[in-house]
mmCIF file as gemmi writes it, N, C-alpha and C atoms, coordinates in Angstrom:
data_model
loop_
_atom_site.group_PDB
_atom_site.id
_atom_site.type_symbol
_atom_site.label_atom_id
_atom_site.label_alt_id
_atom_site.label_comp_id
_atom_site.label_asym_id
_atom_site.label_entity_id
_atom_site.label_seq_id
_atom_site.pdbx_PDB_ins_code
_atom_site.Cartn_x
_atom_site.Cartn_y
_atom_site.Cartn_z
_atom_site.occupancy
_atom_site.B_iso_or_equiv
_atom_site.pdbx_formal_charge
_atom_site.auth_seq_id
_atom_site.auth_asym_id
_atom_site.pdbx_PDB_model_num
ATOM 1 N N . UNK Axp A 1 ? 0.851 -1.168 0 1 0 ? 1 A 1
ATOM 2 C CA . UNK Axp A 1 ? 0 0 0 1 0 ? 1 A 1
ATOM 3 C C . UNK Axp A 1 ? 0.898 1.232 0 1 0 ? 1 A 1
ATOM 4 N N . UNK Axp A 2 ? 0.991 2.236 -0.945 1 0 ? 2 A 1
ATOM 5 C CA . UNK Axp A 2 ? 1.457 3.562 -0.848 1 0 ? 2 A 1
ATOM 6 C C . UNK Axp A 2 ? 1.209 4.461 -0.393 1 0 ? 2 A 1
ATOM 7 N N . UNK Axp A 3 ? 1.599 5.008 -0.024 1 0 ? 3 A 1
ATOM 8 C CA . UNK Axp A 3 ? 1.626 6.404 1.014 1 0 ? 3 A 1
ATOM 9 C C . UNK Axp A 3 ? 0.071 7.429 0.606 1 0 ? 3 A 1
ATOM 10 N N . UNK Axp A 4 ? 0.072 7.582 -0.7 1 0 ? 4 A 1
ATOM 11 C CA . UNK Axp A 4 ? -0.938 7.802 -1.296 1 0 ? 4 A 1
ATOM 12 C C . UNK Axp A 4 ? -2.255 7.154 -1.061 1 0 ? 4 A 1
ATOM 13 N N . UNK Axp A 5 ? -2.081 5.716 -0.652 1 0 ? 5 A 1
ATOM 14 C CA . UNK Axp A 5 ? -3.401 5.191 -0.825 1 0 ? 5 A 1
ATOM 15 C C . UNK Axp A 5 ? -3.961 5.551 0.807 1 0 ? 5 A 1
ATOM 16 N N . UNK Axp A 6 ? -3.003 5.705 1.634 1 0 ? 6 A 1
ATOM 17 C CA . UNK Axp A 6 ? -3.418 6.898 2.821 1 0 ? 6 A 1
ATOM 18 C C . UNK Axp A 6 ? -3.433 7.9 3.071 1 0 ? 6 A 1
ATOM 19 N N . UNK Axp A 7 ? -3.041 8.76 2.237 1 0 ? 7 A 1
ATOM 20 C CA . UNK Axp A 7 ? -2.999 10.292 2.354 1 0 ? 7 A 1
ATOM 21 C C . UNK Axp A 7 ? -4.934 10.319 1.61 1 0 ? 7 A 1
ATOM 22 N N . UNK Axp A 8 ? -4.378 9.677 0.079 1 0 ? 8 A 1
ATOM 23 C CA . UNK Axp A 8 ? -6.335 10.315 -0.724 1 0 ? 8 A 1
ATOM 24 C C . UNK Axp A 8 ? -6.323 9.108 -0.709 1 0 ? 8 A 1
ATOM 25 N N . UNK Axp A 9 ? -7.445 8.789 -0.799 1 0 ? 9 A 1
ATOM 26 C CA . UNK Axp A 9 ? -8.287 7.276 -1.156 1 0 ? 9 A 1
ATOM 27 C C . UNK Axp A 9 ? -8.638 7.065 -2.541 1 0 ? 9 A 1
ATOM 28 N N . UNK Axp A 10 ? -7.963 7.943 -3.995 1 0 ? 10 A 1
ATOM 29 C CA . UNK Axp A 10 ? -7.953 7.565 -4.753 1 0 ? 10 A 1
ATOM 30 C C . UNK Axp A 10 ? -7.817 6.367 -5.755 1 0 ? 10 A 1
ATOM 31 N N . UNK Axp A 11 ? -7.057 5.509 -5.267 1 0 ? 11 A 1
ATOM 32 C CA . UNK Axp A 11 ? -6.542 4.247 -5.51 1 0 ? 11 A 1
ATOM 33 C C . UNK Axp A 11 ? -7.698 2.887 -5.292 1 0 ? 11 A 1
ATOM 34 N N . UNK Axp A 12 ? -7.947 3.26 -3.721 1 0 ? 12 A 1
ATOM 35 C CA . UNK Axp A 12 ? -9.38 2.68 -3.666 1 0 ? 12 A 1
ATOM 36 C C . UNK Axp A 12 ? -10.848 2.808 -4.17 1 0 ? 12 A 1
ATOM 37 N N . UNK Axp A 13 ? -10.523 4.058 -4.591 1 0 ? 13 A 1
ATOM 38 C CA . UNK Axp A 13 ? -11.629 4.453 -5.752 1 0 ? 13 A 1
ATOM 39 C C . UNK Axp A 13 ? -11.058 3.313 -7.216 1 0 ? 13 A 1
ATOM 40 N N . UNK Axp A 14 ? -10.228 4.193 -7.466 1 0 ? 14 A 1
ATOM 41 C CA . UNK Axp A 14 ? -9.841 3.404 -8.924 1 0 ? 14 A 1
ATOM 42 C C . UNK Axp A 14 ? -9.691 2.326 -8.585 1 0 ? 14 A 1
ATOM 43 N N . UNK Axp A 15 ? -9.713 1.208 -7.737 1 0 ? 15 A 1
ATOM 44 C CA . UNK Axp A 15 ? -9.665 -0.203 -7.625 1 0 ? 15 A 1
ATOM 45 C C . UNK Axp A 15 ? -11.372 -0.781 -7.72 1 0 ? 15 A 1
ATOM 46 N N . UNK Axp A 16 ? -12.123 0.195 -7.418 1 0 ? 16 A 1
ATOM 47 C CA . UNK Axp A 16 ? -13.711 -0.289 -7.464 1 0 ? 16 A 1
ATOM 48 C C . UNK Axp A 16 ? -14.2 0.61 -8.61 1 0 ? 16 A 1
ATOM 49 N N . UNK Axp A 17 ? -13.695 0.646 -9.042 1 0 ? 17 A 1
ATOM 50 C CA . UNK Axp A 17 ? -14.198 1.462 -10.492 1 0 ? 17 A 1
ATOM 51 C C . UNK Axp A 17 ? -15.099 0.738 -11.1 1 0 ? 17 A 1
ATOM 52 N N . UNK Axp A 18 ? -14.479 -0.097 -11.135 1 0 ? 18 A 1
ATOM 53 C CA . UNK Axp A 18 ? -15.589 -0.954 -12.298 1 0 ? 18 A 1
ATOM 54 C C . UNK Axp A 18 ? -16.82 -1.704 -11.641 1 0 ? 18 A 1
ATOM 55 N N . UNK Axp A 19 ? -16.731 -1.714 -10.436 1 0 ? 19 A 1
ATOM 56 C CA . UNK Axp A 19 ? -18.109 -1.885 -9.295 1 0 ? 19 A 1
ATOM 57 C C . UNK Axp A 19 ? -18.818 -0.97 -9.22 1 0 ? 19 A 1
ATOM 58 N N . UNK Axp A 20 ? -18.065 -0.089 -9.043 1 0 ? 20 A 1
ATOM 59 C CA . UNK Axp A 20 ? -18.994 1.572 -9.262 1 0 ? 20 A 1
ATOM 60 C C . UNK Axp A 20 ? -19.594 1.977 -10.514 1 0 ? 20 A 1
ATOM 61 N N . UNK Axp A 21 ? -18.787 1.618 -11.394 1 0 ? 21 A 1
ATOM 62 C CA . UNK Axp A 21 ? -19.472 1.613 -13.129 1 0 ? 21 A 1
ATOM 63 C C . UNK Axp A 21 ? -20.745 0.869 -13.416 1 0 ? 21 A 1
ATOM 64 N N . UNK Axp A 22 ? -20.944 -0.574 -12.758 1 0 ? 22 A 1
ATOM 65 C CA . UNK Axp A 22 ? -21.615 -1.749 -13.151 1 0 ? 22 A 1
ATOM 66 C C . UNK Axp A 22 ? -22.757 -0.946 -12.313 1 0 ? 22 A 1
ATOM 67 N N . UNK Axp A 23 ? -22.352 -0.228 -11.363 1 0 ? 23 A 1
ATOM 68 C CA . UNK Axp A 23 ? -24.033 -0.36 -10.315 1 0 ? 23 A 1
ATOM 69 C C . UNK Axp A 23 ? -24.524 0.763 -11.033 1 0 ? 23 A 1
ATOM 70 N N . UNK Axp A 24 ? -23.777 2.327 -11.382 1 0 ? 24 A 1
ATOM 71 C CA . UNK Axp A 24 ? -24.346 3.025 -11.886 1 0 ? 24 A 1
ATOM 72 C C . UNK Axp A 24 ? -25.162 2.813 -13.212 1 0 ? 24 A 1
ATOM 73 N N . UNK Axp A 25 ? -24.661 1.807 -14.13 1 0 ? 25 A 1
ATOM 74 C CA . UNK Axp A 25 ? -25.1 1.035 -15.288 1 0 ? 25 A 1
ATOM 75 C C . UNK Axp A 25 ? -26.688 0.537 -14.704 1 0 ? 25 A 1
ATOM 76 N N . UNK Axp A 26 ? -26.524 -0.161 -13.688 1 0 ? 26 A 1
ATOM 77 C CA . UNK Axp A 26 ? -27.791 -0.716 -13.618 1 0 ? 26 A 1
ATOM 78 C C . UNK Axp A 26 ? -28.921 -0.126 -13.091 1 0 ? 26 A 1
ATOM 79 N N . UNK Axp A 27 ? -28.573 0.988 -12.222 1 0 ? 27 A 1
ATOM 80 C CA . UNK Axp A 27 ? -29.469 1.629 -11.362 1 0 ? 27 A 1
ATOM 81 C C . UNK Axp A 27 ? -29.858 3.074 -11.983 1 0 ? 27 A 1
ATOM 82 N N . UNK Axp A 28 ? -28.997 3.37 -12.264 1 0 ? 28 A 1
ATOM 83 C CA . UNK Axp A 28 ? -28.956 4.917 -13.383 1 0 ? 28 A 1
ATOM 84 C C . UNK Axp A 28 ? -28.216 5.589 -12.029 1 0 ? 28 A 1
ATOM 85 N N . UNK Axp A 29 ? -28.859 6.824 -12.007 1 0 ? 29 A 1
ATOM 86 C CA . UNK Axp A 29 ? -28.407 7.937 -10.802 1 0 ? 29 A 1
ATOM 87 C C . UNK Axp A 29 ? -28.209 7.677 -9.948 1 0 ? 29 A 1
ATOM 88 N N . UNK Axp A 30 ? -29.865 7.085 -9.076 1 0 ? 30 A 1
ATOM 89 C CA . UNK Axp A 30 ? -29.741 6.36 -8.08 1 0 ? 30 A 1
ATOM 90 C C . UNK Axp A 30 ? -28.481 5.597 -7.278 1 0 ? 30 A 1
ATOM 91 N N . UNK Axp A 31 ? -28.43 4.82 -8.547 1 0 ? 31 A 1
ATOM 92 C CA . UNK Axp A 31 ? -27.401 3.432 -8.245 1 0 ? 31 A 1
ATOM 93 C C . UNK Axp A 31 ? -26.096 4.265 -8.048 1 0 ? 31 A 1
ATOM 94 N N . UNK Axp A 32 ? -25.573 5.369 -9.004 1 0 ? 32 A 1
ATOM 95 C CA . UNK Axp A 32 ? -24.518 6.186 -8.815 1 0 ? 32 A 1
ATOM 96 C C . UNK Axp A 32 ? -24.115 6.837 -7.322 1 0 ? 32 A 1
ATOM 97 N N . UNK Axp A 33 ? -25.243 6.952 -7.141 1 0 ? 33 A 1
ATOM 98 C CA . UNK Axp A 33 ? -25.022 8.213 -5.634 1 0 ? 33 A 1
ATOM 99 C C . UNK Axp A 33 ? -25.231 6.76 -4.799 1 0 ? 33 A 1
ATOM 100 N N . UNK Axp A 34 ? -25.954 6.099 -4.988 1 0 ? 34 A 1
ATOM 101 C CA . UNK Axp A 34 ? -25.375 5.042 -3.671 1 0 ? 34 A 1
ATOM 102 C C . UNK Axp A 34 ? -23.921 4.388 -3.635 1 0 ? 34 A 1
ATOM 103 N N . UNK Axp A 35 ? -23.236 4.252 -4.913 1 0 ? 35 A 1
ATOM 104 C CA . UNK Axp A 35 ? -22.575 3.69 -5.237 1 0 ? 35 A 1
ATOM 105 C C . UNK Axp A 35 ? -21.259 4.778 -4.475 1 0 ? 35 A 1
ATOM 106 N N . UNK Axp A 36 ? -21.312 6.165 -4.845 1 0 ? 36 A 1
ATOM 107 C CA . UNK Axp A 36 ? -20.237 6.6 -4.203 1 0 ? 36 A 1
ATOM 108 C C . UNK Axp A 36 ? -20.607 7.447 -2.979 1 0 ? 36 A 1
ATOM 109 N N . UNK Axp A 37 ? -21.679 7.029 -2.124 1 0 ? 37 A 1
ATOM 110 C CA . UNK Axp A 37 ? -21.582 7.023 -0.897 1 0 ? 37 A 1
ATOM 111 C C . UNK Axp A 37 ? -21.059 5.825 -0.252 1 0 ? 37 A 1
ATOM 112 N N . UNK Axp A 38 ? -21.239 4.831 -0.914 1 0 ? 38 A 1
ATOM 113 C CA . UNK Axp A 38 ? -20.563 3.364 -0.194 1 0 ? 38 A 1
ATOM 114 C C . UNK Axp A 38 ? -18.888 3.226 -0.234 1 0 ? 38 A 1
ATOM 115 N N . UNK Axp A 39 ? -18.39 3.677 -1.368 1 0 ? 39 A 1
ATOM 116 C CA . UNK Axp A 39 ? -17.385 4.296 -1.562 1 0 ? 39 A 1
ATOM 117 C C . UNK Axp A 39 ? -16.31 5.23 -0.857 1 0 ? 39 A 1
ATOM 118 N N . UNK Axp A 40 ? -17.144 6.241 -0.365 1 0 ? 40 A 1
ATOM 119 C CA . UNK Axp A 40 ? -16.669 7.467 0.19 1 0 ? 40 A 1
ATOM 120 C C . UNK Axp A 40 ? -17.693 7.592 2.281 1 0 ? 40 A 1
ATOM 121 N N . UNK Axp A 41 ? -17.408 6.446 2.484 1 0 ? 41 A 1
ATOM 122 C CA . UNK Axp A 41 ? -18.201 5.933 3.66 1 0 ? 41 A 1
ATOM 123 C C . UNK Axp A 41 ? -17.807 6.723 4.886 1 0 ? 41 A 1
ATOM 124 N N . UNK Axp A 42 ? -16.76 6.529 4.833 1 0 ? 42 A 1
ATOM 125 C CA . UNK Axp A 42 ? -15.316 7.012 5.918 1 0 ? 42 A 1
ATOM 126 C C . UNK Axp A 42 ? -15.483 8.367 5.971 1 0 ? 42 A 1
ATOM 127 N N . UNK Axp A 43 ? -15.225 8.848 4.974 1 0 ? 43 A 1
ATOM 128 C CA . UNK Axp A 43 ? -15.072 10.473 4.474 1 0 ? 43 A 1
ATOM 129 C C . UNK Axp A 43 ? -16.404 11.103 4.989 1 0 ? 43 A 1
ATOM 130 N N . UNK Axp A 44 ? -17.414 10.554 4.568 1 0 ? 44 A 1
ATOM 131 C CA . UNK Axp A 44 ? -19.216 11.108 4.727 1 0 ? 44 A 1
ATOM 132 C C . UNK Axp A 44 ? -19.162 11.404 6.438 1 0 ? 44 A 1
ATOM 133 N N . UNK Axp A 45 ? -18.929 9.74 6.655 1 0 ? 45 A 1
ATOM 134 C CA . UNK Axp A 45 ? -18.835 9.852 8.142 1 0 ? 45 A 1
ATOM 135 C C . UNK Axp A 45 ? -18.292 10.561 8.918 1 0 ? 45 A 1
ATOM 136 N N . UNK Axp A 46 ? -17.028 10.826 8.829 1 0 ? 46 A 1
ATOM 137 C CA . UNK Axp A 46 ? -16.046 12.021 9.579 1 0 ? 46 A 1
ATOM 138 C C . UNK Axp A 46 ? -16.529 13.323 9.308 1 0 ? 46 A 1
ATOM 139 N N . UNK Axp A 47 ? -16.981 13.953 8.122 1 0 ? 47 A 1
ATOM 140 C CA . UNK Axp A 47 ? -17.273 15.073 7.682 1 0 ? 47 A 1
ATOM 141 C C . UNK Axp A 47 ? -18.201 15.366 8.715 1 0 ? 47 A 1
ATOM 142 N N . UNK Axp A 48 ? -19.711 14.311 9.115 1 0 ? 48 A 1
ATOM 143 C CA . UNK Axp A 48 ? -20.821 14.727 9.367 1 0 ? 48 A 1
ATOM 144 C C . UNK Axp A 48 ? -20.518 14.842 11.182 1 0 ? 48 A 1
ATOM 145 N N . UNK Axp A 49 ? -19.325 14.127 11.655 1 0 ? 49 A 1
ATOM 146 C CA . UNK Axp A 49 ? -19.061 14.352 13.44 1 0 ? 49 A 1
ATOM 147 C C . UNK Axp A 49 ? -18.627 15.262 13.558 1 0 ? 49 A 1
ATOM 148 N N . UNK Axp A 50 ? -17.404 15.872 12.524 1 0 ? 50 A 1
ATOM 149 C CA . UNK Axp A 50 ? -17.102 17.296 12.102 1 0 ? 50 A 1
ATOM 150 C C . UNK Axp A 50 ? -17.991 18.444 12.656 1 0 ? 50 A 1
ATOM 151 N N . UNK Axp A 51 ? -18.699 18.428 11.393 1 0 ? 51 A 1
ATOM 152 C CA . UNK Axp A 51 ? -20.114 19.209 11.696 1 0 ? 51 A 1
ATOM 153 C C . UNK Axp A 51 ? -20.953 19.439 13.022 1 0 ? 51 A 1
ATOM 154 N N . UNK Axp A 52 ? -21.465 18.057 13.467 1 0 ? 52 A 1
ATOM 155 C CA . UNK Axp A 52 ? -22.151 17.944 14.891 1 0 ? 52 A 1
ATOM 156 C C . UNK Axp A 52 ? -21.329 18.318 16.167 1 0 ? 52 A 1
ATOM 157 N N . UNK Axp A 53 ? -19.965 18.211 15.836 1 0 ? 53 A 1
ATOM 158 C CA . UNK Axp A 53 ? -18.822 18.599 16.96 1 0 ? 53 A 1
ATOM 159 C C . UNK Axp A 53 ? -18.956 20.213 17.154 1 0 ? 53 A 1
ATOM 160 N N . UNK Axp A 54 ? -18.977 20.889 15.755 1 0 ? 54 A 1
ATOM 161 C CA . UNK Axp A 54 ? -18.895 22.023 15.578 1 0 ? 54 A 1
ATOM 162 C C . UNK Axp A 54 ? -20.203 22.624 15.777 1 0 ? 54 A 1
ATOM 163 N N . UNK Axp A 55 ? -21.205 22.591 16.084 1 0 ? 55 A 1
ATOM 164 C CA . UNK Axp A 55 ? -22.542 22.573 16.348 1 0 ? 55 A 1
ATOM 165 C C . UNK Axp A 55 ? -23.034 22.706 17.845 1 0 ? 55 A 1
ATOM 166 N N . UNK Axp A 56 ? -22.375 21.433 18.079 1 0 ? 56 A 1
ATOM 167 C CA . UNK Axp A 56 ? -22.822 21.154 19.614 1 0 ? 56 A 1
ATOM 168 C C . UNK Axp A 56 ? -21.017 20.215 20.407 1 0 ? 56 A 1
ATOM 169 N N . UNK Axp A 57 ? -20.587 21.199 21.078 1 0 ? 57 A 1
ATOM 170 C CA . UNK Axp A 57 ? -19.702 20.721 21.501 1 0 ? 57 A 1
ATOM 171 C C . UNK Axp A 57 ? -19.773 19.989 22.682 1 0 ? 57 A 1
ATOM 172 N N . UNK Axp A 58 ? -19.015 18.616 22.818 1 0 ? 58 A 1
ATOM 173 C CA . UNK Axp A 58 ? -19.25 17.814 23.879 1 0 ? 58 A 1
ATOM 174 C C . UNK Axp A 58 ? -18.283 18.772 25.455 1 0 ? 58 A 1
ATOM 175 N N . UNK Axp A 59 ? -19.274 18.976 26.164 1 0 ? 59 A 1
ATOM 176 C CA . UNK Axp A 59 ? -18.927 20.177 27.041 1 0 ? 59 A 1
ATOM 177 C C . UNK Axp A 59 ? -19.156 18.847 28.751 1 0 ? 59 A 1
ATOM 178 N N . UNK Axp A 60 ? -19.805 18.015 28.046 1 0 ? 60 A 1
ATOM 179 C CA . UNK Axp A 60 ? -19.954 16.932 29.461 1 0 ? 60 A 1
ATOM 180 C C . UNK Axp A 60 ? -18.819 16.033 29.46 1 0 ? 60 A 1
ATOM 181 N N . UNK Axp A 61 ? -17.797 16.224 28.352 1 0 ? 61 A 1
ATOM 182 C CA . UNK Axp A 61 ? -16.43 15.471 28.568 1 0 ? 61 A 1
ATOM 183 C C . UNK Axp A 61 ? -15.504 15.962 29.855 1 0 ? 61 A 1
ATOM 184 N N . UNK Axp A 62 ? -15.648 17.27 29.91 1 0 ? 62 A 1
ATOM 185 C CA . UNK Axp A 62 ? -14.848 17.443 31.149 1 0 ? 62 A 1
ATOM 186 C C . UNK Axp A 62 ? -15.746 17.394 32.955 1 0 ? 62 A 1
ATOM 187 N N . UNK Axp A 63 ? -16.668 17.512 32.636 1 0 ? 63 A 1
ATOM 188 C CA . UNK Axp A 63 ? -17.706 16.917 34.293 1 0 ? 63 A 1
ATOM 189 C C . UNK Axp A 63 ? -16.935 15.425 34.308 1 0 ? 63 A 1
ATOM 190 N N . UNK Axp A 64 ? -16.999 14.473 33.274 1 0 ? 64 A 1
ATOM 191 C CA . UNK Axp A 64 ? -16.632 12.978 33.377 1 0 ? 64 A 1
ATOM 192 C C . UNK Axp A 64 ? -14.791 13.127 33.673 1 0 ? 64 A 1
ATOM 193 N N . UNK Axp A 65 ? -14.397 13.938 33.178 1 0 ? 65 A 1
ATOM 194 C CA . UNK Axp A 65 ? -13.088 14.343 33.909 1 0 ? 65 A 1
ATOM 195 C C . UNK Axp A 65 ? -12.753 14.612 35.024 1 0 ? 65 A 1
ATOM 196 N N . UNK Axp A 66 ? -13.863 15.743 35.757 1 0 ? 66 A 1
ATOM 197 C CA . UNK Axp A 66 ? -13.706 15.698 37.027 1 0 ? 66 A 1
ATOM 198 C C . UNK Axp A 66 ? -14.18 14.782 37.928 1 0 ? 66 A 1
ATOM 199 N N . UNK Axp A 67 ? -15.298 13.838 37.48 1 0 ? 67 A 1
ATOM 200 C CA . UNK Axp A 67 ? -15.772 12.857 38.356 1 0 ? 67 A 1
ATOM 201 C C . UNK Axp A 67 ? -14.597 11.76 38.246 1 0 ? 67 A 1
ATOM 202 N N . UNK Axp A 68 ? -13.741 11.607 36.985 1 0 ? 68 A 1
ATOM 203 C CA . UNK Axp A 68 ? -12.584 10.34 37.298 1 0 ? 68 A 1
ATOM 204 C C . UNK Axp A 68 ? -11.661 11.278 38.069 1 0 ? 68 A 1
ATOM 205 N N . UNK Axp A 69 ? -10.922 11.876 37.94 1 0 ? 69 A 1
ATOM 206 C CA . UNK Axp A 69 ? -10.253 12.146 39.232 1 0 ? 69 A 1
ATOM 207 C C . UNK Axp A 69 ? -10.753 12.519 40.181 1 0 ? 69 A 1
ATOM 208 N N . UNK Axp A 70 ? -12.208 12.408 41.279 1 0 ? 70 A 1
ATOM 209 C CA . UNK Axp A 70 ? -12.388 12.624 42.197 1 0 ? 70 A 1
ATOM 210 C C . UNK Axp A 70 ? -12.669 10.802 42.99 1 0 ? 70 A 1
ATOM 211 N N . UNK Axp A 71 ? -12.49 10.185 41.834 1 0 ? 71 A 1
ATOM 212 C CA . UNK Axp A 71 ? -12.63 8.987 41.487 1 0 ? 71 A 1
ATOM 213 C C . UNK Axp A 71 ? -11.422 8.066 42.185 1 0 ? 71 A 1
ATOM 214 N N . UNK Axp A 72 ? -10.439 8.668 41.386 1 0 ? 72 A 1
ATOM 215 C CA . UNK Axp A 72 ? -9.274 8.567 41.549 1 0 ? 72 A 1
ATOM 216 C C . UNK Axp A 72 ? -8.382 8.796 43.034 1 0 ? 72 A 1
ATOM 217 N N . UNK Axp A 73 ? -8.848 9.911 43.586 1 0 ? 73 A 1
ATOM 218 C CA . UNK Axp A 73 ? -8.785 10.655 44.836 1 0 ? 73 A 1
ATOM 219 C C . UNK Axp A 73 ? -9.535 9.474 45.952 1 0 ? 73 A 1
ATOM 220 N N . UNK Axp A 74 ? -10.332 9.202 45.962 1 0 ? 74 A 1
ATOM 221 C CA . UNK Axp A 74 ? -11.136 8.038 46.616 1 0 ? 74 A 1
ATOM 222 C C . UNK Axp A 74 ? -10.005 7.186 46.833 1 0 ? 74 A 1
ATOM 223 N N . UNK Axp A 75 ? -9.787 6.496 45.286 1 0 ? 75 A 1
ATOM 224 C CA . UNK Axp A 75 ? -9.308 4.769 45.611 1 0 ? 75 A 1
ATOM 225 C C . UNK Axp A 75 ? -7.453 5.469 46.413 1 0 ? 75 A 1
ATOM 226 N N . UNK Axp A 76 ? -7.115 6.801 46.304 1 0 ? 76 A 1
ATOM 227 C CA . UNK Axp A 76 ? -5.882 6.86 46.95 1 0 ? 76 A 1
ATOM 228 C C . UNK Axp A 76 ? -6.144 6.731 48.195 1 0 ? 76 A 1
ATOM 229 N N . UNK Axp A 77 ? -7.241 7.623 48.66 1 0 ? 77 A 1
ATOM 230 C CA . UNK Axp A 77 ? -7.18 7.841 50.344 1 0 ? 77 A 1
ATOM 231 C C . UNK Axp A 77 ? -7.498 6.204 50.655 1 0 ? 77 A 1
ATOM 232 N N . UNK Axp A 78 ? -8.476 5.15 50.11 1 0 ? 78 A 1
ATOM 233 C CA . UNK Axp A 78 ? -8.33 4.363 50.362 1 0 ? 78 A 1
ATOM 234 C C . UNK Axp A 78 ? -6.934 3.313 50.515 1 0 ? 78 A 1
ATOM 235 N N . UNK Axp A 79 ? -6.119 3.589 49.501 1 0 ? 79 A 1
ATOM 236 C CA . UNK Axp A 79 ? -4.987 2.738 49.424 1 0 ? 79 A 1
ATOM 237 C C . UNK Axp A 79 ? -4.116 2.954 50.491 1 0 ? 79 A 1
ATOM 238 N N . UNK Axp A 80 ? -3.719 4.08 51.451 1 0 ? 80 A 1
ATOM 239 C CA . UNK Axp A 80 ? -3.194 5.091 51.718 1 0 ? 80 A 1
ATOM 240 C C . UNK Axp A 80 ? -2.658 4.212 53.059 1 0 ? 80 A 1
ATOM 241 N N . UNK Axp A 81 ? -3.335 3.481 53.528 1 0 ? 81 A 1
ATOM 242 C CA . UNK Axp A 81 ? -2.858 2.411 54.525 1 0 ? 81 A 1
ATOM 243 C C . UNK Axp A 81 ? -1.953 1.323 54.144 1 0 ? 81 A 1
ATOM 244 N N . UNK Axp A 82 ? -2.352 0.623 53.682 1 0 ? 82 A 1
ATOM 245 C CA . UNK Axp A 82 ? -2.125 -0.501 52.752 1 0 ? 82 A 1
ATOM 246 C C . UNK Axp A 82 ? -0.698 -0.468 51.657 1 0 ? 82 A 1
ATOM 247 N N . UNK Axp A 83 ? -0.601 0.566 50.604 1 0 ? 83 A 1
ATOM 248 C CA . UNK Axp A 83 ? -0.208 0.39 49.573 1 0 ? 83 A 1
ATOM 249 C C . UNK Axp A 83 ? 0.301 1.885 49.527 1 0 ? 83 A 1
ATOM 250 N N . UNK Axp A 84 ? 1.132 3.001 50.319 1 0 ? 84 A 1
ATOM 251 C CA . UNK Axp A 84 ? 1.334 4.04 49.968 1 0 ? 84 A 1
ATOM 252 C C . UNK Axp A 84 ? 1.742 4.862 48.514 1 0 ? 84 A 1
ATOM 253 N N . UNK Axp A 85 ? 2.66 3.566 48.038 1 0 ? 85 A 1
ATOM 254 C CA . UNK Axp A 85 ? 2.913 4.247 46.731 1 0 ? 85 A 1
ATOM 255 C C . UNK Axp A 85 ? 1.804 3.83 45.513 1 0 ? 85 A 1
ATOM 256 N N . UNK Axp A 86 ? 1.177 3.206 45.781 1 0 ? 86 A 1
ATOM 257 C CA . UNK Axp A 86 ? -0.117 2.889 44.943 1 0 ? 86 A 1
ATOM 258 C C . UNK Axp A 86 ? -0.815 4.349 44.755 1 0 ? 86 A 1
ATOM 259 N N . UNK Axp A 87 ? -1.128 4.511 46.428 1 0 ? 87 A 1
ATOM 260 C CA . UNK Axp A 87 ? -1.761 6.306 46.805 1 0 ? 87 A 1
ATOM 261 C C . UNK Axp A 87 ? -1.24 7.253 45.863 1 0 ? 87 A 1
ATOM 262 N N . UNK Axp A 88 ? 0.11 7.296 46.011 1 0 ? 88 A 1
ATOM 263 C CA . UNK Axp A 88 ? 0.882 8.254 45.291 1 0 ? 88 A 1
ATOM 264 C C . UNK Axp A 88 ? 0.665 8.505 44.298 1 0 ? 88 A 1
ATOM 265 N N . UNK Axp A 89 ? 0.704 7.039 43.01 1 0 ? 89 A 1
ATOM 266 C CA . UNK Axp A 89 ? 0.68 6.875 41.966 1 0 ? 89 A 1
ATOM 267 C C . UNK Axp A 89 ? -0.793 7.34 41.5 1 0 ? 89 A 1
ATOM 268 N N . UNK Axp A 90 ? -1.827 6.8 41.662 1 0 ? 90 A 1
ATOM 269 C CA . UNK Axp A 90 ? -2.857 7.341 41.923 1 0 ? 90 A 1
ATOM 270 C C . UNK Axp A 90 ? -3.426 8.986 42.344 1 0 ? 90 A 1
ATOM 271 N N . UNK Axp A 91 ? -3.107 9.535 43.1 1 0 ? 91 A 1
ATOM 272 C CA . UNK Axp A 91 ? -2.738 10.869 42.994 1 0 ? 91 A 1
ATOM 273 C C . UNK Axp A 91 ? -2.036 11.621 42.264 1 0 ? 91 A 1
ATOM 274 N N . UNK Axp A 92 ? -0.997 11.138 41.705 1 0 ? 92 A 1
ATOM 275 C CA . UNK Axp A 92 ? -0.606 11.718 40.645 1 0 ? 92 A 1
ATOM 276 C C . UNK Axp A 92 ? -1.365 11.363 39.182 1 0 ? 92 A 1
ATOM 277 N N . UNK Axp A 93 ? -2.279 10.508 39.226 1 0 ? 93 A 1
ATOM 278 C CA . UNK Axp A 93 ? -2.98 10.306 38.217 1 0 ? 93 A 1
ATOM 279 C C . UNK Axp A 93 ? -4.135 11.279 37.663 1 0 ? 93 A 1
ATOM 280 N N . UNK Axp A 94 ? -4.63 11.2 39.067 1 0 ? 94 A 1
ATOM 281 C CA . UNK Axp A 94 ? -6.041 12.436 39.33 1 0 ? 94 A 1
ATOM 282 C C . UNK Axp A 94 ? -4.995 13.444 38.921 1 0 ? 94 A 1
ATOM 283 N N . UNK Axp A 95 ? -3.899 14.041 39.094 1 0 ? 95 A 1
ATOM 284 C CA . UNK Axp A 95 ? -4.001 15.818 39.508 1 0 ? 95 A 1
ATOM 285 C C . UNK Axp A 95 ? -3.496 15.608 37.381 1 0 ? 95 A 1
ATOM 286 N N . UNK Axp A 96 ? -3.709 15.319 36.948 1 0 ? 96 A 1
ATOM 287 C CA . UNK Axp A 96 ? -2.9 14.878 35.463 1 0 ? 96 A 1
ATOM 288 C C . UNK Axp A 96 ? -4.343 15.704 34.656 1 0 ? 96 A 1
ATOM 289 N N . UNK Axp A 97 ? -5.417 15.133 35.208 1 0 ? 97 A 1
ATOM 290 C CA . UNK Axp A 97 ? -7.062 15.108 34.209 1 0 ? 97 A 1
ATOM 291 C C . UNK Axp A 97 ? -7.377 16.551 34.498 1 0 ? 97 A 1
């Protein structure tokens, strides 16, 4: 696989070409636009989280941030007898998020 066939997905186009030809043949338009949405799957997909990201930003990612390191803070004070450098490690985990 060439560098190319990960940078554009051209290659994988031109490798289904003739799948993409046969369906548009049979379906007319239709068959075309399904044909290179099935095609271009990846691309559609990313474009459209793109969009919804940019729309509505996930703003409850960082509450779930602060609830794992308060999370985190717990299982230290718990360890804190037992396992001091566990604590530690753990505390230094929380103060990271």
């Amino acid at each position: 696989m060439s560098f190319l066939a990960v940078a554009i997905p051209v290659e994988a186009a031109v490798a289904n070409l003739p799948l993409l030809a046969r369906s548009a043949l049979g379906f007319g338009i239709f068959g075309a636009i399904i044909s290179l949405t099935l095609a271009f799957k990846p691309l559609l997909k990313g474009l459209w989280q793109a969009l919804l990201l940019a729309l509505k930003p996930r703003h409850h990612l960082q509450a779930g941030r602060a609830h794992a390191a308060a999370l985190l803070q717990t299982l230290a004070c718990d360890f804190e007898a037992n396992q001091p450098s566990q604590a530690e490690e753990l505390r230094r985990l929380a103060s990271r998020g």
